[in-house]
C-alpha positions as CSV (number, residue, x, y, z in Angstrom):
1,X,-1.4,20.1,-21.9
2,X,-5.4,19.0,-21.3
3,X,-7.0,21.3,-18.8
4,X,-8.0,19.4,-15.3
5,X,-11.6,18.5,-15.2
6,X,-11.6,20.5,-11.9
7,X,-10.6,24.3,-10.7
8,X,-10.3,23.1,-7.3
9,X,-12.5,21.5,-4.6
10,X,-15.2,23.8,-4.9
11,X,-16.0,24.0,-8.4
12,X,-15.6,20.0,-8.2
13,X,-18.5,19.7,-5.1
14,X,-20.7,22.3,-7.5
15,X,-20.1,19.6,-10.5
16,X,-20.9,16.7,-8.4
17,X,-24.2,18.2,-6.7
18,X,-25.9,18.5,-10.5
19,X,-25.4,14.6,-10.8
20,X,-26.9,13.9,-7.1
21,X,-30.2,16.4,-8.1
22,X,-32.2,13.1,-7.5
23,X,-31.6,13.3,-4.2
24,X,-32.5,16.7,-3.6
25,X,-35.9,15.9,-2.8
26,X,-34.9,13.1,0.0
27,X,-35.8,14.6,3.2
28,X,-33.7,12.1,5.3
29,X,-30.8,12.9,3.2
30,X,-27.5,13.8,4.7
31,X,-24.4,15.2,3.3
32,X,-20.7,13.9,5.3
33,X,-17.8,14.9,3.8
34,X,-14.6,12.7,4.8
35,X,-12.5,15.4,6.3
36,X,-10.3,16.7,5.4
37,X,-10.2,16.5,1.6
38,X,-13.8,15.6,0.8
39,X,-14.9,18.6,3.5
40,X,-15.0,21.7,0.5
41,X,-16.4,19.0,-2.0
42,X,-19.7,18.1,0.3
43,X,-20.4,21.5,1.6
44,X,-21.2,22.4,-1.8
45,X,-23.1,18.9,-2.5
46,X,-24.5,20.1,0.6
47,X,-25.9,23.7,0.0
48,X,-27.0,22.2,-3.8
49,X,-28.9,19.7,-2.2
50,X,-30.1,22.0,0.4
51,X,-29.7,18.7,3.4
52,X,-27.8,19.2,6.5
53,X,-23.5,18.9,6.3
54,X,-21.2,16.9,8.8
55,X,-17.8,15.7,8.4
56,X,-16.6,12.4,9.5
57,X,-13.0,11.9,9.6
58,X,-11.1,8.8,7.9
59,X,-7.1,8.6,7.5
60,X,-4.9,6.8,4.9
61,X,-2.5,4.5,6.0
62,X,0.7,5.5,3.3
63,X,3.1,3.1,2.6
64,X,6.6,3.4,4.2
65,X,8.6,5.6,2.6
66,X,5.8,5.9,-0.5
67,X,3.4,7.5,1.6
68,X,1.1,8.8,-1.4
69,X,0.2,5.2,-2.2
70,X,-2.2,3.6,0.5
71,X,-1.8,0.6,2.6
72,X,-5.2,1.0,3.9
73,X,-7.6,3.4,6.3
74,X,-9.1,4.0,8.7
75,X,-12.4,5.8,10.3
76,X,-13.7,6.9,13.2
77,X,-16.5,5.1,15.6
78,X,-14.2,1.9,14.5
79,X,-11.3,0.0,15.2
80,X,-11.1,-2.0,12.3
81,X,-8.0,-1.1,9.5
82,X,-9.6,-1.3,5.8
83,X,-6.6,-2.9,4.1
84,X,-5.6,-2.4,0.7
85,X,-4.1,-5.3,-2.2
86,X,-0.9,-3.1,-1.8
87,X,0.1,-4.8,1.3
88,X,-0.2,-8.0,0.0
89,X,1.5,-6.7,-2.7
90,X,4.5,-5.8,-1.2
91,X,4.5,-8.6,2.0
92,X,4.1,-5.4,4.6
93,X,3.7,-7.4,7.7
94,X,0.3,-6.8,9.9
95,X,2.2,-5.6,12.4
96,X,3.5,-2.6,10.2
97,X,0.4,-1.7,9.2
98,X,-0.9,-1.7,12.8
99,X,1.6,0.5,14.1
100,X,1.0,2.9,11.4
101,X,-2.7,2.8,11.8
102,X,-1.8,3.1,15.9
103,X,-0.5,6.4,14.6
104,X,-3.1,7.4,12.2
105,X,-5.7,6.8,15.2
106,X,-3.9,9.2,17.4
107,X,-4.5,12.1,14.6
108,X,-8.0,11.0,13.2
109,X,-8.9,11.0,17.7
110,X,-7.9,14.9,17.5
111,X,-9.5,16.1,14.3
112,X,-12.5,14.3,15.9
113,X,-12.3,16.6,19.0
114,X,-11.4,19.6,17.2
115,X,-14.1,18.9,14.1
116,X,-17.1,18.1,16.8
117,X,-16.6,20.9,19.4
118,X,-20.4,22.1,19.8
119,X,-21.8,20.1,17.3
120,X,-24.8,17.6,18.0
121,X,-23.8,14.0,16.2
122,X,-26.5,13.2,13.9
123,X,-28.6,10.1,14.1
124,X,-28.0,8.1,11.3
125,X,-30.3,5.6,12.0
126,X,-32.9,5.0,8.9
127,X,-31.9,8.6,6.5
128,X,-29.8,8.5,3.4
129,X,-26.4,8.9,4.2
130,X,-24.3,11.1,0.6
131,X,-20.6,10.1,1.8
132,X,-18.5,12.5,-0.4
133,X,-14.7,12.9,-1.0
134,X,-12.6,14.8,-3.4
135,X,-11.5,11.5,-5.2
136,X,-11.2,7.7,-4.9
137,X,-7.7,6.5,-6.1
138,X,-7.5,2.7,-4.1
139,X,-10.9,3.1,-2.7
140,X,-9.1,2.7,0.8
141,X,-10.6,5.7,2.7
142,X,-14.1,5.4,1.5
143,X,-14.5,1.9,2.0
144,X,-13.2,2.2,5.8
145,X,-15.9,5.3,5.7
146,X,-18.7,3.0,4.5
147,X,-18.0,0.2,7.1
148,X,-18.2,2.6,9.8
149,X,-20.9,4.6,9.1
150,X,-22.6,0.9,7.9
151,X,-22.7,0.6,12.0
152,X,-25.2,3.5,12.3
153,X,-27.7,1.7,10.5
154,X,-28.7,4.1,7.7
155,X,-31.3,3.6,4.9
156,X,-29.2,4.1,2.2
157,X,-25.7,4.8,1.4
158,X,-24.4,6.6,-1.3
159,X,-20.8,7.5,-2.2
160,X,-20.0,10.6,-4.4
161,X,-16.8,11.6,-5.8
162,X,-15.7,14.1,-8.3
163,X,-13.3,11.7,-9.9
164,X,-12.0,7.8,-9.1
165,X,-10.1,5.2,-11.1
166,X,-12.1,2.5,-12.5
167,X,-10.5,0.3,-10.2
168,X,-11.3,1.8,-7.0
169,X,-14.6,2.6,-7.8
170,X,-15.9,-1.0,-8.9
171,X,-14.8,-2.0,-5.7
172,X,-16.9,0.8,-3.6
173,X,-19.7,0.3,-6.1
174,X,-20.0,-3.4,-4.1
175,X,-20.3,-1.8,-0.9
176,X,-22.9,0.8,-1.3
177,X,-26.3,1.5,-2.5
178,X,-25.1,3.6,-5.2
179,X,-22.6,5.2,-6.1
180,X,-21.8,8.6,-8.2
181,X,-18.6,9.4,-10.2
182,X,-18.1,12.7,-12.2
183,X,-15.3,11.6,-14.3
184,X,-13.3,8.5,-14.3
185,X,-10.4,9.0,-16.8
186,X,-9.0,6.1,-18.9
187,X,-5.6,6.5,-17.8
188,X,-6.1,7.7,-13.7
189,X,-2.8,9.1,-12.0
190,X,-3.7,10.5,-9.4
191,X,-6.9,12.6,-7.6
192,X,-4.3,15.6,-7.6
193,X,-4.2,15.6,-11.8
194,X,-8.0,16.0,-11.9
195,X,-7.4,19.7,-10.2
196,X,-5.9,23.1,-11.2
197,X,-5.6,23.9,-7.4
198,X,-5.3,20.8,-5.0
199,X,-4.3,22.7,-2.0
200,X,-4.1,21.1,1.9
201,X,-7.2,21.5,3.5
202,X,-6.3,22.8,6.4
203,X,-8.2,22.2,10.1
204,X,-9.6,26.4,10.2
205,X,-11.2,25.2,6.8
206,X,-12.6,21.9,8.6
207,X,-14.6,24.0,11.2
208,X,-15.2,26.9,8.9
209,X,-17.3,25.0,6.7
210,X,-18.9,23.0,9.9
211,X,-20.2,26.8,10.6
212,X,-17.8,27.2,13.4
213,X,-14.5,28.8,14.5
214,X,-11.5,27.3,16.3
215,X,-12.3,30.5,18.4
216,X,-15.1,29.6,19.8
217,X,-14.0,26.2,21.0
218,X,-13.8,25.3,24.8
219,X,-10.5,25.7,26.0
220,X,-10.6,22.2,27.2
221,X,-11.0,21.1,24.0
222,X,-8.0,22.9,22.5
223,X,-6.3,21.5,25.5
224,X,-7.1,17.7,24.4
225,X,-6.1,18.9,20.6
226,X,-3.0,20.0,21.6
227,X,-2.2,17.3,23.6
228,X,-3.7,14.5,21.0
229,X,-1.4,16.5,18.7
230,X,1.5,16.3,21.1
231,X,1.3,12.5,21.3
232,X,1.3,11.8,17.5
233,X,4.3,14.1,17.1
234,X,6.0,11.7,19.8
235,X,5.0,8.6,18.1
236,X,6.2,10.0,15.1
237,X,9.8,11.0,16.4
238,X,9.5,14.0,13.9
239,X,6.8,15.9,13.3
240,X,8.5,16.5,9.6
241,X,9.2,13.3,9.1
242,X,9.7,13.6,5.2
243,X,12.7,13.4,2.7
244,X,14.0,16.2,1.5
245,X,16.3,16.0,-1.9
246,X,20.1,17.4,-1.5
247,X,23.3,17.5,-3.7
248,X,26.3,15.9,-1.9
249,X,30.1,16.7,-3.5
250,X,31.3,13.1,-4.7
251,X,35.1,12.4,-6.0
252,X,34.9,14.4,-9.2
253,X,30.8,15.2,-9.2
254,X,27.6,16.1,-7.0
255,X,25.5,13.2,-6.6
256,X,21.5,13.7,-5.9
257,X,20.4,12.3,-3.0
258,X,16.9,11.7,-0.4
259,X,17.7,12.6,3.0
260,X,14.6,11.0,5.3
261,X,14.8,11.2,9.4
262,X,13.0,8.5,10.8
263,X,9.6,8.1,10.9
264,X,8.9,6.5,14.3
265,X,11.1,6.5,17.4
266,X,9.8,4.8,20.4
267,X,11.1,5.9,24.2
268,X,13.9,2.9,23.5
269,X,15.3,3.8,20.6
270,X,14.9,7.6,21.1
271,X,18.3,7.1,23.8
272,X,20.7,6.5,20.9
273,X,23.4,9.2,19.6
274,X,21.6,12.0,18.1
275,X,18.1,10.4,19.1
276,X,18.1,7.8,16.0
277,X,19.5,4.4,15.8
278,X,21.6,4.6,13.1
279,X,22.1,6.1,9.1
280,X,21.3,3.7,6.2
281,X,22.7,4.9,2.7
282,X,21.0,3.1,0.0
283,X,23.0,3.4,-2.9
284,X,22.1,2.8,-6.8
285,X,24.7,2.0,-9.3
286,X,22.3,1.5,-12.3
287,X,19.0,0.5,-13.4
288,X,15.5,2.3,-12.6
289,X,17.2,4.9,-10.0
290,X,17.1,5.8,-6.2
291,X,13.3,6.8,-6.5
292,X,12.1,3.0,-7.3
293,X,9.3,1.7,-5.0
294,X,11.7,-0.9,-4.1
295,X,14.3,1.6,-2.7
296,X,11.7,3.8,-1.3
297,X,9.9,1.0,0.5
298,X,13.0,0.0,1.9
299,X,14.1,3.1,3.0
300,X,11.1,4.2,4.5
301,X,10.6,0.4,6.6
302,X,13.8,1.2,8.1
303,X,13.1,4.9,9.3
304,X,9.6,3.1,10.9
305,X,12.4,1.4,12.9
306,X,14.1,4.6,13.9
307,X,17.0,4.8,11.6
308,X,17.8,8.0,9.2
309,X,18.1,7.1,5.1
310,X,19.9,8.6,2.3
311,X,18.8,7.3,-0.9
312,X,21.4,7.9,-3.1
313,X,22.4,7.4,-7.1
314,X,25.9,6.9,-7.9
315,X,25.3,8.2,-11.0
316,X,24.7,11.8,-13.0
317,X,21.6,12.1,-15.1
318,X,23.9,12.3,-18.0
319,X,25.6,9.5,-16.8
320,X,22.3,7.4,-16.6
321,X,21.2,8.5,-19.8
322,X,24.4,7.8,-21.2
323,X,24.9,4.0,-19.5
324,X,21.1,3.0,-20.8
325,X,22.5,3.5,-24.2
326,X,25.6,1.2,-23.5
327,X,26.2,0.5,-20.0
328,X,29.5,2.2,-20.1
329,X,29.4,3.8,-16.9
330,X,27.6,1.2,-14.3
331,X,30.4,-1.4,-14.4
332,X,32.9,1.0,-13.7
333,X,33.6,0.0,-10.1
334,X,36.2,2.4,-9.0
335,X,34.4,5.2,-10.0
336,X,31.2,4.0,-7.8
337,X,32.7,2.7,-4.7
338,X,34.7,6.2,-4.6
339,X,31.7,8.4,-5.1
340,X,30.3,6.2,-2.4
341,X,33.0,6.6,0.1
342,X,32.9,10.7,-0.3
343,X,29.2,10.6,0.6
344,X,30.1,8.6,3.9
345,X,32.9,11.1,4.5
346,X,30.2,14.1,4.1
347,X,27.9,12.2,6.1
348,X,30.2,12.1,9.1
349,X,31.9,15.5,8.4
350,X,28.6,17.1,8.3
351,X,27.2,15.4,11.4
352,X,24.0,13.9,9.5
353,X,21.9,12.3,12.2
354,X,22.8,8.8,12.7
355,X,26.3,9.3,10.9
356,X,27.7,7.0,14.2
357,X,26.6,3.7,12.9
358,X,26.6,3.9,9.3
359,X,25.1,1.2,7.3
360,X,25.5,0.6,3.7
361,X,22.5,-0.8,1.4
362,X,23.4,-1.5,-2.4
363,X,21.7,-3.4,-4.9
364,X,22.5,-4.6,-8.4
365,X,26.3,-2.5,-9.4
366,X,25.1,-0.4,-6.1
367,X,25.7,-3.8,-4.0
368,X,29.3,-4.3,-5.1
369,X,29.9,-0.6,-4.5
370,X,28.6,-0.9,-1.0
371,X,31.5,-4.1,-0.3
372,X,34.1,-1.9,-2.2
373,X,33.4,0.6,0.2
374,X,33.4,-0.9,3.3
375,X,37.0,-2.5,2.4
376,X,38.1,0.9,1.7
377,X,36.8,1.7,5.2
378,X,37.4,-0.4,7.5
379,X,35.9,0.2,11.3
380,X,34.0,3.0,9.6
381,X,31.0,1.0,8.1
382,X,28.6,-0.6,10.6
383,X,27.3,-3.5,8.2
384,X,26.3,-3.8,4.6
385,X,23.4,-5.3,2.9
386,X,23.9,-6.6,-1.0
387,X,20.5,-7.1,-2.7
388,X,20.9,-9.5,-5.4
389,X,22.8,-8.0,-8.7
390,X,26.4,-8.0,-9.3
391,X,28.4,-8.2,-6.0
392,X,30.6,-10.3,-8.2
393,X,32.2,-7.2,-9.5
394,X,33.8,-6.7,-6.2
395,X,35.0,-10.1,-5.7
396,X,38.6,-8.4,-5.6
397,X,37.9,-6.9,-2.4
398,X,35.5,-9.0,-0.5
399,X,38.3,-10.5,1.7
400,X,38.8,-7.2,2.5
401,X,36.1,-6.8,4.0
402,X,35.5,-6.4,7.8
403,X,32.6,-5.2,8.8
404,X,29.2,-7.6,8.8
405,X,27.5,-8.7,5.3
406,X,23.9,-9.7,4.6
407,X,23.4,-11.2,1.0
408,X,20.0,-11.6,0.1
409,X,19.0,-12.7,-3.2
410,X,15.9,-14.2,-4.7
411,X,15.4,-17.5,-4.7
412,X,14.4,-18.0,-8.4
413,X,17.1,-16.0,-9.4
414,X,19.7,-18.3,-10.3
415,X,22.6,-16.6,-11.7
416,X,22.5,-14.2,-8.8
417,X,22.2,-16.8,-6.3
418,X,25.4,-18.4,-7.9
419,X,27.0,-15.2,-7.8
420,X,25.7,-14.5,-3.6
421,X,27.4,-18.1,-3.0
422,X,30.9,-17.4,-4.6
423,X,30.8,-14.2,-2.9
424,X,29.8,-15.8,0.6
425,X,32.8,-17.8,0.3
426,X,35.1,-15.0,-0.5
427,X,33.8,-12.8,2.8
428,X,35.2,-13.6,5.9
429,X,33.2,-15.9,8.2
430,X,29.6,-14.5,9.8
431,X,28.7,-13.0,6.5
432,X,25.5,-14.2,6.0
433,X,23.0,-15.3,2.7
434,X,19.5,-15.0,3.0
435,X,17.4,-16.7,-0.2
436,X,13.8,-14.8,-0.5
437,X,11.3,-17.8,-1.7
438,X,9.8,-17.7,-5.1
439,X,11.7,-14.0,-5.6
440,X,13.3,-13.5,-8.7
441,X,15.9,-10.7,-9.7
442,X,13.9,-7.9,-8.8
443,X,11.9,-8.8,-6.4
444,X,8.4,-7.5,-7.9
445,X,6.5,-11.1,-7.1
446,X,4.1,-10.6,-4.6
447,X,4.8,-10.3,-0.9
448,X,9.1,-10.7,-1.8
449,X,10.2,-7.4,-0.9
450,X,8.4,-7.1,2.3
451,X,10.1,-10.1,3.7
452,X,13.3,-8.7,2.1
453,X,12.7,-5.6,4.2
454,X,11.6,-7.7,7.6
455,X,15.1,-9.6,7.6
456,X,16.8,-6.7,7.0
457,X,15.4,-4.9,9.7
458,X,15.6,-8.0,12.2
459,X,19.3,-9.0,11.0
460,X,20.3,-5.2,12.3
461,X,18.4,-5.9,15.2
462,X,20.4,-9.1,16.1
463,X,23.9,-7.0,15.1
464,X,22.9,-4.0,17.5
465,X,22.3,-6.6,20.3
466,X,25.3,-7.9,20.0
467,X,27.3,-4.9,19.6
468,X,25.3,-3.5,23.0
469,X,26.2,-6.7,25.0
470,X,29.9,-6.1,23.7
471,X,30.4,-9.4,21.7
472,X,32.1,-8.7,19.1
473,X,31.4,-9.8,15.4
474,X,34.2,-12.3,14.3
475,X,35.4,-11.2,10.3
């Protein structure tokens, strides 16, 4: 295995300082690292260059549920969100990416307090401004730095980075006066594969490079951090908040499984059973497996909207391995839909939060398992959502079926859409088929699987409703 270009964020800011030695003799020049990451990296561009150090702080906006991948950033002394192509990508609403920035500006607001404690702003009004950060993947964060440090009228900005894909950095090379990049590798990954040690930086580091201690804040400072802090772990219902991978007995194996508590949940929802509005198992028959962007994005819109998820594959390794030679295992129906059923019973006998209204979300083999399994169950399984693929497979139980149905399928996909009507006809009445606009079978064309995710969310919203005014849903 190639060694990373980079012992850690250290040795990375001593690299970068040798190819910003033209700036050493710039008088005006000063060095802000983009806290936290880019905080190491500038001190040493800093101490190279012998020029005075600041932080300013930026946050990524992650995508829901694939949180390393950014929708966007944002940075302080503005209010603007610097959007990223993969929200257009994906058709995340603005109103998503708003409410996550809403909580991204409640943490950048208290590493501002904490960071500047003591600390005289600099006037950046006419001097050379050296923006450095540990690594550009999407460009996101720098290029929310640059606009907001644009508004202090500097001379000249420059942004440095030890590493950045090619991508990212053509697009920050339009926005500055110059921009310097270590290493840009032909195949980019990630920042974190350009480092032996990538490490959190934590906020003690922050303030210990600034030249001062958390010590020797005010005490009405720490007060505001605390209660800054206090007020993003509340808008963020958990301060955890991530998935965590567990084995869950199964019939006759243990299936692997993502259990993720909701990301978000607002003084309304936060009055449900066990503080979350409900549990959404995603189940995967065959194909890519639980961990696609399409499951995780899924997954991780719905938690925004205050449910728990368990991402789960129906399916061993060996099994998978085994069915991509000759797809002897992902038709097999019974064996699925009862795998399926024992994680609901765990679910409930374990008391996994939001266990009460359990909803069911399958797609290709995983969508006929989910209607196998709520006939199996009846009164058991709140709703269930087929995304496209084979709910044909379960056409022998789909009168069985009591419990609400959404069908969405993609509206170029034409064998599937066949497949959603027979099925439609099959379920009793208030099922429901919703058609996705130029989406074909996997929904990978631009913008599809956001509005996939939307009238998910929005079709449980309307079934909640209803179940909270007591009408009942006519099957």
């Amino acid at each position: 295995m190639a060694r990373a270009p980079f012992r850690n964020r250290t040795d990375a800011g001593r690299v970068l300082a040798r190819s910003l030695n033209r700036y050493a003799s710039d008088t005006r020049a000063v060095v802000l690292g983009i806290a936290r990451g880019g905080a190491p990296v500038g001190r040493e561009v800093a101490n190279a260059l012998r020029a005075q150090f600041g932080v300013v702080v930026a946050r990524t906006i992650g995508v829901p549920g694939i949180e390393e991948v950014a929708l966007g950033a944002v940075a302080e002394g503005s209010h603007r969100v610097q959007a990223d192509s993969v929200a257009w990508y994906l058709g995340v609403p603005a109103r998503v990416v708003d409410r996550l920035a809403a909580r991204e500006y409640a943490e950048l607001e208290r590493c501002v307090a904490l960071y500047r404690s003591g600390l005289t702003r600099f006037d950046l009004r006419g001097r050379t401004v050296i923006l450095v950060d540990d690594g550009l993947a999407t460009g996101a964060t720098m290029r929310a730095t640059i606009r907001s440090v644009r508004n202090k009228q500097p001379a000249r900005i420059v942004a440095a980075v030890p590493v950045a894909s090619r991508s990212a950095a053509e697009e920050v090379r339009r926005e500055v006066d110059d921009l310097v990049v270590v290493v840009t590798p032909a195949r980019f990954d990630s920042v974190a594969a350009s480092y032996d040690d990538y490490s959190p930086v934590s906020d003690d580091e922050v303030t210990g490079l600034l030249g001062h201690g958390i010590r020797r804040i005010s005490p009405r400072v720490l007060d505001m951090s605390d209660r800054l802090g206090a007020a993003l772990t509340r808008a963020s219902g958990w301060a955890s908040g991530a998935e965590r991978t567990i084995g869950i007995p199964a019939f006759d194996t243990t299936v692997v499984a993502d259990l993720g508590l909701p990301r978000t949940a607002t003084a309304r929802e936060m009055h449900y059973a066990h503080g979350v509005r409900g549990l959404v198992i995603v189940a995967h028959g065959d194909g890519s497996s639980r961990n696609s962007y399409r499951n995780r994005y899924i997954a991780g819109r719905l938690r925004l909207s205050g449910y728990s998820t368990l991402r789960v594959d129906l399916l061993t390794r060996d099994e998978q391995l085994a069915d991509d030679k000759n797809g002897s295992f992902r038709f097999d129906l019974g064996r699925l839909a009862t795998r399926l059923a024992s994680v609901c019973e765990w679910v409930e006998r374990e008391g996994v939060a939001g266990a009460h209204r359990t909803i069911l979300v399958g797609a290709n083999t995983g969508a006929a398992a989910a209607l196998a399994t709520a006939a199996r169950r009846p009164g058991r399984i709140f709703a269930v959502v087929a995304r496209g693929g084979r709910v044909d497979l379960a056409r022998n139980v789909l009168s069985d079926v009591r419990t609400p149905v959404l069908l969405i399928v993609g509206g170029s996909d034409r064998e599937a859409l066949r497949r959603h009507t027979e099925a439609l006809e099959r379920l009793p009445r208030g099922a429901v088929l919703m058609k996705v606009p130029r989406a074909g079978h996997t929904f990978d064309e631009p913008g599809t699987l956001g509005v996939a995710a939307e009238y998910i969310v929005g079709w449980l919203d309307r079934l909640e409703l209803r179940q909270r005014s007591g009408e009942k849903w006519q099957a």
